[in-house]
N, CA, C and O of each residue as an XYZ file, in Angstrom:
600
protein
N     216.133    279.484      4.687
C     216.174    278.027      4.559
C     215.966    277.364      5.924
O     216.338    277.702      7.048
N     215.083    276.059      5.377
C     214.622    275.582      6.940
C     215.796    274.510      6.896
O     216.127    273.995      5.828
N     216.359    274.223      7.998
C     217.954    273.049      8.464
C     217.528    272.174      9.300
O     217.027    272.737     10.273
N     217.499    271.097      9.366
C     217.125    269.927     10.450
C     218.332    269.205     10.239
O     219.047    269.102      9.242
N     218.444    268.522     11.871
C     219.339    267.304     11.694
C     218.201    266.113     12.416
O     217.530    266.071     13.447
N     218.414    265.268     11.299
C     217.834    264.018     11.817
C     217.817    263.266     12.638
O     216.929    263.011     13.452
N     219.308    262.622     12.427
C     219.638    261.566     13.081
C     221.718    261.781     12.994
O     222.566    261.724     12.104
N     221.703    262.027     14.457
C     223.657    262.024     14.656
C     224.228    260.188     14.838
O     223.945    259.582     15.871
N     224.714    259.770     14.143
C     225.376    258.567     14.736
C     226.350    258.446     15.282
O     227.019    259.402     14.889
N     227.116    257.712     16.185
C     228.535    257.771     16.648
C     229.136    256.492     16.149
O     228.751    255.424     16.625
N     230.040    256.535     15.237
C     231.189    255.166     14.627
C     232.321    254.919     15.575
O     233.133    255.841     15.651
N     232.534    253.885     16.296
C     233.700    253.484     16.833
C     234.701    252.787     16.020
O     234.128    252.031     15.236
N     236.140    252.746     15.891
C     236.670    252.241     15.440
C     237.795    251.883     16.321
O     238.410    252.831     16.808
N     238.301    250.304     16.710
C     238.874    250.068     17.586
C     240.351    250.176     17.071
O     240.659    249.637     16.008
N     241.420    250.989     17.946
C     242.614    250.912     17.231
C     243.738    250.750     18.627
O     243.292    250.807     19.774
N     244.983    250.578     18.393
C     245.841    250.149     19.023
C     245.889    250.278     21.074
O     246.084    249.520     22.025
N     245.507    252.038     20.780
C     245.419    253.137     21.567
C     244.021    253.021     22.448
O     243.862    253.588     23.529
N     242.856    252.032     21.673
C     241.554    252.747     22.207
C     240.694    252.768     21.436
O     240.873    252.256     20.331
N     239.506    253.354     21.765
C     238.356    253.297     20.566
C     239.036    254.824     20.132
O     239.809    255.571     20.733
N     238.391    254.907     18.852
C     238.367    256.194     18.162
C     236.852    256.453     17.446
O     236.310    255.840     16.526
N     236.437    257.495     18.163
C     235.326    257.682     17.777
C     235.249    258.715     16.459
O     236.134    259.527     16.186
N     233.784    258.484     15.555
C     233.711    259.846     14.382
C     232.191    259.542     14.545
O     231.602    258.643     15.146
N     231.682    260.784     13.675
C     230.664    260.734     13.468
C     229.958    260.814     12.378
O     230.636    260.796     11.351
N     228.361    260.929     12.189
C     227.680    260.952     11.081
C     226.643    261.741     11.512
O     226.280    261.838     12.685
N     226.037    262.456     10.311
C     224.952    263.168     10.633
C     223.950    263.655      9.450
O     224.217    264.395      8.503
N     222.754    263.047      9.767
C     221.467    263.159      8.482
C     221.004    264.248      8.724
O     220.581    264.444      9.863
N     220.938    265.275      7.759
C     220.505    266.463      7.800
C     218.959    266.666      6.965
O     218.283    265.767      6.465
N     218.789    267.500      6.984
C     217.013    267.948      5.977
C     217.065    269.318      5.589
O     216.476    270.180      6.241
N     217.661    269.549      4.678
C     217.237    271.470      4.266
C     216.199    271.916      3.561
O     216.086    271.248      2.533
N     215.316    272.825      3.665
C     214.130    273.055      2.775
C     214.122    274.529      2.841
O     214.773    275.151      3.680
N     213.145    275.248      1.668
C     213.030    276.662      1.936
C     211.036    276.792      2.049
O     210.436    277.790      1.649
N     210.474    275.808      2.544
C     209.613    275.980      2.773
C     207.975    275.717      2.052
O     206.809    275.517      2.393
N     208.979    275.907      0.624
C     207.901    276.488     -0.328
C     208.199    275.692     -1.364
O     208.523    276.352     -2.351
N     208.220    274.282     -1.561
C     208.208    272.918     -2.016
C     209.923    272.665     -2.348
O     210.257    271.765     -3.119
N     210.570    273.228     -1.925
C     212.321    272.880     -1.915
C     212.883    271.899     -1.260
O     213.434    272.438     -0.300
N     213.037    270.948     -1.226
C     214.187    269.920     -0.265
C     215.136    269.485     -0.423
O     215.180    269.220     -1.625
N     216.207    269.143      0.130
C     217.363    268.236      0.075
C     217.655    267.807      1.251
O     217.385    268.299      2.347
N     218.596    266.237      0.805
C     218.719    265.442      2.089
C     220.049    265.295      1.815
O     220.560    265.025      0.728
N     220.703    265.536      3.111
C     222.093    265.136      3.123
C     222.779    264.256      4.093
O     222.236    263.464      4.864
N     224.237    264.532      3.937
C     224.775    263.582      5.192
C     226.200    263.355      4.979
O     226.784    262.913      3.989
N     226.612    263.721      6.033
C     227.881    264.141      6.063
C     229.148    263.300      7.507
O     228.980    263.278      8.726
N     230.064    262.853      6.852
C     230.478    262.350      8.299
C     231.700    262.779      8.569
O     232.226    263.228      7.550
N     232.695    262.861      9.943
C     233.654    263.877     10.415
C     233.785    262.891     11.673
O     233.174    261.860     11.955
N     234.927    263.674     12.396
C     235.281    263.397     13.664
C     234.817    264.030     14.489
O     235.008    263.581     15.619
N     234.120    265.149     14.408
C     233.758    265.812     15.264
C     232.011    266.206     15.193
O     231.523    266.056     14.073
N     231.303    266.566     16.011
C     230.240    266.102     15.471
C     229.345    267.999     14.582
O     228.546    268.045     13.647
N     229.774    268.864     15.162
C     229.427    270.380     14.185
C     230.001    269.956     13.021
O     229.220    270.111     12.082
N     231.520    269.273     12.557
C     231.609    269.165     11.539
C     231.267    268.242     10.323
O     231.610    268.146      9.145
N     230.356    267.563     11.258
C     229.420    266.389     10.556
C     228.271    267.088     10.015
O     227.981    267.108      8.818
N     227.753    267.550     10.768
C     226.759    268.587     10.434
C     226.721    269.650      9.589
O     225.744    270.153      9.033
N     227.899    269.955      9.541
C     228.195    271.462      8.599
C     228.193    270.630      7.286
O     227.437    270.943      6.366
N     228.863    269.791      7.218
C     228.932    268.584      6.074
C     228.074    267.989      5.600
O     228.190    267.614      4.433
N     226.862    267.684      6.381
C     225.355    267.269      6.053
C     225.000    267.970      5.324
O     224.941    267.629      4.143
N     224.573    269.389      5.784
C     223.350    270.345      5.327
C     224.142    270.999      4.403
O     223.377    271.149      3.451
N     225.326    271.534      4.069
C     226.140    271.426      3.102
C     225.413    270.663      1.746
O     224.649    271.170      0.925
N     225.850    269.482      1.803
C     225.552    267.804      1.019
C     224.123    268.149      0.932
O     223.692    267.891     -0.192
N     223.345    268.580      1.628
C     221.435    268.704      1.584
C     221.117    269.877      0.463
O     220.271    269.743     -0.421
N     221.832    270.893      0.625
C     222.004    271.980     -0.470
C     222.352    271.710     -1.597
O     221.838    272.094     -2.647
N     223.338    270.965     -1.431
C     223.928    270.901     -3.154
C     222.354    269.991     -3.991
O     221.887    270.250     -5.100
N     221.938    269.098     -3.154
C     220.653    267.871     -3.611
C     219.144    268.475     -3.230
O     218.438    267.931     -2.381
N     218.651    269.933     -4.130
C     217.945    270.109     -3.080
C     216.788    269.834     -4.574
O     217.244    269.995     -5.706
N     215.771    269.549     -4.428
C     214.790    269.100     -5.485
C     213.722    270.035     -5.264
O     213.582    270.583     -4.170
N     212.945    270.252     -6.260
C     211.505    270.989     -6.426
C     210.246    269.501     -6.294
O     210.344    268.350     -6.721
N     209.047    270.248     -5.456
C     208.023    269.339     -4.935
C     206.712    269.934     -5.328
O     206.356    271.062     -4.986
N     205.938    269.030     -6.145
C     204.382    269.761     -6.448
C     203.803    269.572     -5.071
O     203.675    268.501     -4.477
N     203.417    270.976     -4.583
C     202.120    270.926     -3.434
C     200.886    271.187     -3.831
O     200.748    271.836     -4.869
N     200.102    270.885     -3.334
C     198.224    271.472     -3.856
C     198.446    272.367     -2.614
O     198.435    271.742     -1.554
N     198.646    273.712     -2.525
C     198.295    274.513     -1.285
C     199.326    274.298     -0.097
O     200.492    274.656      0.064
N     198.610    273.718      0.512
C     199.556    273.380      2.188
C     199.681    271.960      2.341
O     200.290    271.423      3.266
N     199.042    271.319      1.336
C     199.314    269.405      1.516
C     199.546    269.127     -0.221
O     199.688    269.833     -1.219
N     199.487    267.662      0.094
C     199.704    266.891     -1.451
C     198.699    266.961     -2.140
O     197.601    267.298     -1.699
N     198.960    266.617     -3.447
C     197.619    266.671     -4.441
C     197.022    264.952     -4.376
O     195.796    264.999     -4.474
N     197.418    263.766     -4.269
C     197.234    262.439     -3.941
C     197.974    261.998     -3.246
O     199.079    262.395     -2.876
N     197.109    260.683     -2.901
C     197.592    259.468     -1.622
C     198.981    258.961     -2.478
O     198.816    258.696     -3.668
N     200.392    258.819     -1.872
C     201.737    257.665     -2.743
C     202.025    257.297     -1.556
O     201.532    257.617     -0.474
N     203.072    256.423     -1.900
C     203.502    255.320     -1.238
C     205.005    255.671     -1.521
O     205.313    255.694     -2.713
N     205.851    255.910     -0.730
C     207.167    256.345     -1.084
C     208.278    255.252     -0.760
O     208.623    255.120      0.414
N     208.614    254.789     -1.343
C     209.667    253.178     -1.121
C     211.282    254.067     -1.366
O     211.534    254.995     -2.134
N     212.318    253.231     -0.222
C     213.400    253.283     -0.457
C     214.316    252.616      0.546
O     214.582    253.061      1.663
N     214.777    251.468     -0.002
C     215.773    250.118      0.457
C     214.401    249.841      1.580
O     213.224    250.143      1.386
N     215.009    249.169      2.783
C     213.639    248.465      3.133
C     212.526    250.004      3.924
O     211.669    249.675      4.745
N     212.661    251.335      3.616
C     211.811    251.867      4.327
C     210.612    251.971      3.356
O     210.720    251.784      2.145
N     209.345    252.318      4.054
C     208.024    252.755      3.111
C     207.276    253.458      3.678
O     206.850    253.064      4.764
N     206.915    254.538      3.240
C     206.432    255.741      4.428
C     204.870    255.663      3.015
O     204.836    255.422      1.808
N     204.057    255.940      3.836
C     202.367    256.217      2.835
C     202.306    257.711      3.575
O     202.712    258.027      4.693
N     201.546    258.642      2.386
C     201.507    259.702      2.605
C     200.354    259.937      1.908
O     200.129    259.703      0.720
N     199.350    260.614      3.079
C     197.758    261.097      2.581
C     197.537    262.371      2.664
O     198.022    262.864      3.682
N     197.003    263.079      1.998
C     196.498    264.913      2.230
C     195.982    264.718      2.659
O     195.395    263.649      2.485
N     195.581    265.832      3.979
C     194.438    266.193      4.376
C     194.186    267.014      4.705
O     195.085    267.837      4.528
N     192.814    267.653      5.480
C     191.907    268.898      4.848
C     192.613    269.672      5.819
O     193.111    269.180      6.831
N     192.671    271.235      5.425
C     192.991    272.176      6.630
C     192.621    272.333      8.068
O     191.488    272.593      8.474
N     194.146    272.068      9.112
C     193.584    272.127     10.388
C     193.859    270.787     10.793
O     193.642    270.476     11.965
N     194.443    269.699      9.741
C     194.757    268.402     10.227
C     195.648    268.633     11.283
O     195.360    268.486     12.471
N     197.024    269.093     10.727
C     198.548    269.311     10.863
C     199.031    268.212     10.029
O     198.543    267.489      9.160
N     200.613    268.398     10.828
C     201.428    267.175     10.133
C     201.387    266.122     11.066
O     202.098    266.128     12.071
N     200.356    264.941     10.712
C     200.811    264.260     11.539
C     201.755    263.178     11.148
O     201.368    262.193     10.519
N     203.037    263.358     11.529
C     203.928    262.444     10.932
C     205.260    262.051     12.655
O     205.156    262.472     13.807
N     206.238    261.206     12.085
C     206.533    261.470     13.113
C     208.879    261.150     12.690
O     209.263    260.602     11.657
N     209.348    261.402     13.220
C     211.255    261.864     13.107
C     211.142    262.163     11.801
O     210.697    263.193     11.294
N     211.614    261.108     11.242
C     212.578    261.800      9.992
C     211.784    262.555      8.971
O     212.128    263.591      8.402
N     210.305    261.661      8.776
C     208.919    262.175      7.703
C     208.573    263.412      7.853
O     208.247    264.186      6.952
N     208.666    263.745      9.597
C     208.564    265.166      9.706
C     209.408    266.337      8.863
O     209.083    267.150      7.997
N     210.562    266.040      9.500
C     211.593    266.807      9.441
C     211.529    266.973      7.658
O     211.534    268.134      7.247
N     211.481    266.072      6.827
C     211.569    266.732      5.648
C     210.215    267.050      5.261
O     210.243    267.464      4.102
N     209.136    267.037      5.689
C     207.606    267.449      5.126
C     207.528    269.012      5.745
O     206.777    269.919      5.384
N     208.487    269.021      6.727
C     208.038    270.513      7.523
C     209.373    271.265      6.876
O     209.505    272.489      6.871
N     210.154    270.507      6.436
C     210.968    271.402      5.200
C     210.609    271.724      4.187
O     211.076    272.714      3.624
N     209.697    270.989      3.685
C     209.163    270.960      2.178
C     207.868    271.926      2.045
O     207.297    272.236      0.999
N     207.570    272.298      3.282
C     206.513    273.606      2.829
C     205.104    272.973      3.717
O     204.279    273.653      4.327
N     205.129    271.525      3.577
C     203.467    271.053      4.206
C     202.853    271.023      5.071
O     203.353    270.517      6.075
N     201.850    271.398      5.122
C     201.277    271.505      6.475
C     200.282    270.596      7.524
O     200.364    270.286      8.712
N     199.290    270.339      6.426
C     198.187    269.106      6.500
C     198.640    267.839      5.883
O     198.960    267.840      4.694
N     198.693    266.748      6.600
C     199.131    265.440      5.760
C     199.022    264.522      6.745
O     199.420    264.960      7.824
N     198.589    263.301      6.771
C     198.818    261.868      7.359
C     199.726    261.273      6.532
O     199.901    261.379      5.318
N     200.461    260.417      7.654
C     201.753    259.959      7.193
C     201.662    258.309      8.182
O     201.149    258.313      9.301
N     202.086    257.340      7.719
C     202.662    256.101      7.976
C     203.818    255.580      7.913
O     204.049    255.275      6.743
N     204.503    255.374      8.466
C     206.246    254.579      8.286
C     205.946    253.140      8.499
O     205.618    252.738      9.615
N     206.048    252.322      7.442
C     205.970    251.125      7.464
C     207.406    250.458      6.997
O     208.250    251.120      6.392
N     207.580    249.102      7.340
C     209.045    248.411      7.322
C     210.252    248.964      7.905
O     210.285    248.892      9.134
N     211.261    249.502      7.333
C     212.158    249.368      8.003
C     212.318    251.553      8.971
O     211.995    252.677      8.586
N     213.079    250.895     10.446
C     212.834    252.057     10.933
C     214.193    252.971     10.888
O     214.191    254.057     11.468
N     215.206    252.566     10.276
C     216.285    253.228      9.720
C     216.247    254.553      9.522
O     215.484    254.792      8.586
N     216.523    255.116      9.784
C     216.491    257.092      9.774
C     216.724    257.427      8.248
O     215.866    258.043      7.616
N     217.901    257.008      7.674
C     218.342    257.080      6.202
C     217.382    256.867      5.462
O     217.004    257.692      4.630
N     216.700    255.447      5.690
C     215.687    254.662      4.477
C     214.265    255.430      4.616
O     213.533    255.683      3.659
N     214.075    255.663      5.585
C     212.945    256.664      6.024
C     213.089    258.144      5.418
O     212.138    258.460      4.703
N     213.789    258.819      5.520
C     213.620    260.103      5.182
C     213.850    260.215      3.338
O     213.463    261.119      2.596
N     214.723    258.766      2.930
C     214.896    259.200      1.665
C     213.320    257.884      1.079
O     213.216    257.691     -0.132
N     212.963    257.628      1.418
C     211.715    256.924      0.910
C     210.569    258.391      1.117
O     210.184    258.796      0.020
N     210.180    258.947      1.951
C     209.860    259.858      1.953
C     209.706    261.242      0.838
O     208.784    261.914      0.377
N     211.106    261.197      0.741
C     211.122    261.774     -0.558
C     211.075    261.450     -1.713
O     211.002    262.229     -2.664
N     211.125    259.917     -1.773
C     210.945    259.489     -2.936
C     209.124    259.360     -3.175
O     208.618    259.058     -4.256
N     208.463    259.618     -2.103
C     207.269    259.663     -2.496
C     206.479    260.915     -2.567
O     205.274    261.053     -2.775
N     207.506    261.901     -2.328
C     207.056    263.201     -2.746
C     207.563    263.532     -4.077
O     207.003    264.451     -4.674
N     208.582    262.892     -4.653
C     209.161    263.494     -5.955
C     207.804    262.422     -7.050
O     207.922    262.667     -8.250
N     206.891    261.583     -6.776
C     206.273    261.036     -7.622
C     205.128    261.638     -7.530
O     204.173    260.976     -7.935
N     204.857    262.930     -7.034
C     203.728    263.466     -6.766
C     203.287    264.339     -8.143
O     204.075    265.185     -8.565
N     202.057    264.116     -8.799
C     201.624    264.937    -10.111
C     200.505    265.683     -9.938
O     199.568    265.316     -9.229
N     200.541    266.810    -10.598
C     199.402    267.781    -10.585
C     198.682    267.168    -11.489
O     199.197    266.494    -12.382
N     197.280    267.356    -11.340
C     195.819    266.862    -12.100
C     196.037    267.292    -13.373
O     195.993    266.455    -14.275
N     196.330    268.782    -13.699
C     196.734    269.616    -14.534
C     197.609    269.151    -15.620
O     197.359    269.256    -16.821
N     198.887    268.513    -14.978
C     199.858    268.284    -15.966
C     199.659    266.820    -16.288
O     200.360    266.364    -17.192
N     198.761    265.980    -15.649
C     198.438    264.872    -16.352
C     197.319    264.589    -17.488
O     197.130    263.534    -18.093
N     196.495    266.054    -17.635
C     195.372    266.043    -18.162
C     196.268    266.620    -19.888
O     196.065    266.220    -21.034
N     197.227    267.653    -19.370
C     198.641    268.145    -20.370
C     199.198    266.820    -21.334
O     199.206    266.926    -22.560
N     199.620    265.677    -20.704
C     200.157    264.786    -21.180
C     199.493    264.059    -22.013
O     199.816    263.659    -23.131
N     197.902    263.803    -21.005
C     196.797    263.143    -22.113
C     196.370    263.848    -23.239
O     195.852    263.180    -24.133
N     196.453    264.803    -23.358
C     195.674    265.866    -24.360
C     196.902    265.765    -25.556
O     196.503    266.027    -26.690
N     197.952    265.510    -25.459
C     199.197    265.757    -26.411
C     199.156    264.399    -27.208
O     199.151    264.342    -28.438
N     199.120    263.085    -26.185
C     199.693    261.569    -26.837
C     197.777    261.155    -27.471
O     197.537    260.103    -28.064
């Protein structure tokens, strides 16, 4: 299994004594071969934010149609204000993507792809818009399946 951490935050909370700090931490787990989950986990300490993330990324981990080493079509992946566009492309592109889009596309198995992050630059809204535009991804195959039945 591939493990990324995204994005660590630090929460202050002001109390009698002082600040008291905890933390947060966006994780990315994949096994490579169209598997992902996104997690996130928060603690006082920051390994145990993390252990708590990718933890939380496992339990949520989803299946992803790939064509090969990229997507089968161009989507548009929306979630709260993030919007990431995601294009295949031909072998030898790479990934060109860049933080969080990475981290779960290079979990998810892909190799060739153009990627855009448009609106908001939030680490959270980004990586889970991301996936929301990989979970709308359809094979040619199973849409030709659907037409042939109705």
């Amino acid at each position: 299994m591939i493990e990324k951490v995204v994005f660590i935050n630090r929460c202050a909370k002001v109390v009698k004594g002082g600040r008291r700090f905890s933390f947060s931490a966006l994780a990315v787990v994949g096994d490579g071969k169209g598997k992902v989950g996104i997690g996130y986990g928060k603690a006082n300490e920051v390994p145990d934010a993390i252990k708590k993330g990718t933890a939380n990324a496992h339990k949520h981990l989803v299946s992803v149609k790939l064509k090969g080493d990229t997507i089968p079509h161009d989507v548009l992946g929306r979630y709260d204000g993030g919007r990431v566009m995601l294009k295949p492309a031909s072998p030898g592109t790479g990934l060109i993507a860049g933080g969080g889009v990475r981290a779960v596309l290079e979990a998810a198995g892909v190799k060739n792809i153009l990627t855009k992050s448009m609106g908001s630059s939030n680490h959270i809204a980004v990586v889970h818009a991301t996936l929301n535009g990989l979970l709308q991804l359809r094979m040619a195959a199973d849409i030709t399946k659907v037409r042939a039945t109705s």
